[in-house]
C-alpha positions as a printed Julia matrix, in Angstrom:
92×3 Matrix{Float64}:
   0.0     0.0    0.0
   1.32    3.1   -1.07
   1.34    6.61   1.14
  -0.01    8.33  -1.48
  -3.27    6.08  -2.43
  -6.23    7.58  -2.44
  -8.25    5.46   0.05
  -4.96    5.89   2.15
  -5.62    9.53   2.28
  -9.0     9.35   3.12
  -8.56    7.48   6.02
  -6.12    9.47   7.04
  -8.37   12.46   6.91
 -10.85   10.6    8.56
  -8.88    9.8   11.38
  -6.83   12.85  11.62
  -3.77   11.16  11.86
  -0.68   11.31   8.95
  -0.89    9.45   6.07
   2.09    7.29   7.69
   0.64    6.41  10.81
  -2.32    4.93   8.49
   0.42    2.57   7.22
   0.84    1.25  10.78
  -2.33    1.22  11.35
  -2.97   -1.2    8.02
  -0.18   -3.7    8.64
  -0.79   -4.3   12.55
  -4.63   -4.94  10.85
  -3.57   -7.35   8.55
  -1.29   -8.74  11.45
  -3.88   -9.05  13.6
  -6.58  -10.42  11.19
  -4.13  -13.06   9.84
  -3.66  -14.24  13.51
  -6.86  -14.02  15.16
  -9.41  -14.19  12.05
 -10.19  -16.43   9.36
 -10.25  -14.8    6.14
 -10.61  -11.25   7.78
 -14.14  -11.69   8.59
 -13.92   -9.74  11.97
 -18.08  -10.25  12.29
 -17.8   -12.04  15.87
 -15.72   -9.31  17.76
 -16.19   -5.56  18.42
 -14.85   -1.93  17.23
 -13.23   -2.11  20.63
 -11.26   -4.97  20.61
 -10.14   -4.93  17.38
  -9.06   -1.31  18.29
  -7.33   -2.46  20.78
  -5.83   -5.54  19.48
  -3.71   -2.9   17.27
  -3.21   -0.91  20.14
  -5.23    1.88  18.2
  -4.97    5.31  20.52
  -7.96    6.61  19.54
 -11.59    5.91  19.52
 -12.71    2.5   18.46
 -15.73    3.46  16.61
 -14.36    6.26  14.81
 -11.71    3.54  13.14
 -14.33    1.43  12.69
 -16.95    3.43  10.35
 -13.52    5.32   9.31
 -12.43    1.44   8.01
 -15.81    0.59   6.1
 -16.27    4.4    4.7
 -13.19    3.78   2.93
 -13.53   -0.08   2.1
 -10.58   -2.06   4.35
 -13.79   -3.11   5.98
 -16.68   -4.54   4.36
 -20.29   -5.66   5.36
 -23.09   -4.15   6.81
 -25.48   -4.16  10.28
 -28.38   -6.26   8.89
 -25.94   -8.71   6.39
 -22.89   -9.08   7.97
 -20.11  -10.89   7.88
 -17.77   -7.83   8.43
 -14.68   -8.73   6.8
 -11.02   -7.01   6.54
  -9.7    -6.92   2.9
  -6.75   -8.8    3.37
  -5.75   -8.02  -0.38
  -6.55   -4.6   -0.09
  -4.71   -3.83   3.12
  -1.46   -5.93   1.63
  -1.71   -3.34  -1.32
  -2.05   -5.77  -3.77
């Protein structure tokens, strides 16, 4: 994933945090997901422990919608499954 991607930007702007710091924040997901979920789908834990898991410093819900506004995170409330793109987050 490159610095200067669009989506990359956005969440950056979303979060109000540097473009760089969204880097981190993308590979400790990926980390994390790879670990803890099968194929990214995130739908059995919450905004606040995935937040956490990353050791995230800011608010868990904010990265949360911030993460499906911008598509690292897909699904919805009534569907689910809520699911990290792994491809997307490695940058493809």
């Amino acid at each position: 994933m490159r610095i200067d991607h669009p989506e990359v930007i956005e969440l950056a702007m979303r979060l109000n945090i540097p473009e760089c710091y969204v880097l981190g924040v993308l590979k400790a997901l990926r980390q994390y997901a790879e670990m803890f979920f099968k194929a990214g789908d995130v739908t059995e834990t919450s905004p606040e422990v995935l937040a956490r898991g990353i050791r995230y410093p800011g608010d868990p819900m904010e990265l949360w919608n911030a993460l499906r506004d911008t598509g690292f995170l897909t699904g919805n409330d009534e569907d689910g499954p809520f699911c990290l793109d792994l491809d997307f987050l490695e940058g493809r």
